[in-house]
N, C-alpha and C positions, 0 to 999 in steps of 0.2 A: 129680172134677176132671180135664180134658184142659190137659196143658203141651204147648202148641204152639212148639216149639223153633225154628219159623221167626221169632217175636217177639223172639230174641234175633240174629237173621243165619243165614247160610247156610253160614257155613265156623268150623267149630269146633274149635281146632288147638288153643291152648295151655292145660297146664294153671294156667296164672293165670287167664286167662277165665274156665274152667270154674271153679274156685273162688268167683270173684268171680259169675260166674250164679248158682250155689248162694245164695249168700249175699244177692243183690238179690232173689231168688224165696221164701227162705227165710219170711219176715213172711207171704208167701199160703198158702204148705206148715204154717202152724202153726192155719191157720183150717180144714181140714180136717178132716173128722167122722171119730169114732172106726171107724164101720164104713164111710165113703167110698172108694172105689175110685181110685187115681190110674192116668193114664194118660199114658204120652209119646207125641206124635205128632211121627215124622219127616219128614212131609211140606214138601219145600221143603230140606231138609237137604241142603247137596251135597258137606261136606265134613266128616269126624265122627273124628276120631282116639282112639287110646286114656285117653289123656292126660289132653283135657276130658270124656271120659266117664265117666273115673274120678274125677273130680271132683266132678260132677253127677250122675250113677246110684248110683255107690256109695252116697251118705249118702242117696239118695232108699230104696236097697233097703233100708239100715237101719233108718232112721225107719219104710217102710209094709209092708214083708218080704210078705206075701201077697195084703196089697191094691194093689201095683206091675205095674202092665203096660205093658209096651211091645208099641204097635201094630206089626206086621210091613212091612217094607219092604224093596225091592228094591234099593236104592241099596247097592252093591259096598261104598262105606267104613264105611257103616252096620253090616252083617251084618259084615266083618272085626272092627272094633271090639267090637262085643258078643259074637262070640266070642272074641276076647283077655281082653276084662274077664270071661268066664264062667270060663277057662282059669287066668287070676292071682289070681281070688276064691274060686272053688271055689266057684260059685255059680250057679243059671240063673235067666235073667231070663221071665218069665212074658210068654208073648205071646200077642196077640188082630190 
């Protein structure tokens, strides 16, 4: 499965959002096959804080821990945030 984080907008700042994406995306995230690979794509992303990423990443890396990938992206708020959330989690996010 590809979550294409542009279907929820383009600037993702607060953590109620992100909670609240989790939670509207959550019913799709449960139809996922036990060996299914998930993937987030940033494409279209322009604006990605730590906040909502830790909202939306964190219980994603939970839930699929080996099968989580996050596609690579050049976008500056992108790479700051997923290195803040690898630094407060103690945790790396697996990317393609």
């Amino acid at each position: 499965m590809i979550i294409h984080l542009n279907k929820f907008g383009s600037v993702f700042t607060s953590r109620q959002n992100g909670k609240e994406s989790y939670a509207a995306f959550l019913p799709t995230l449960n139809s996922v096959g036990v060996d299914e690979e998930v993937i987030v794509d940033f494409e279209g992303v322009s604006v990605f804080s730590p906040s909502w990423g830790d909202e939306f990443l964190t219980p994603l890396q939970q839930k699929f821990g080996d099968r989580l990938f996050l596609k690579v992206s050049q976008n500056p708020s992108v790479i700051l945030t997923l290195s803040t959330l690898e630094k407060i989690n103690q945790a790396k996010f697996k990317r393609m």
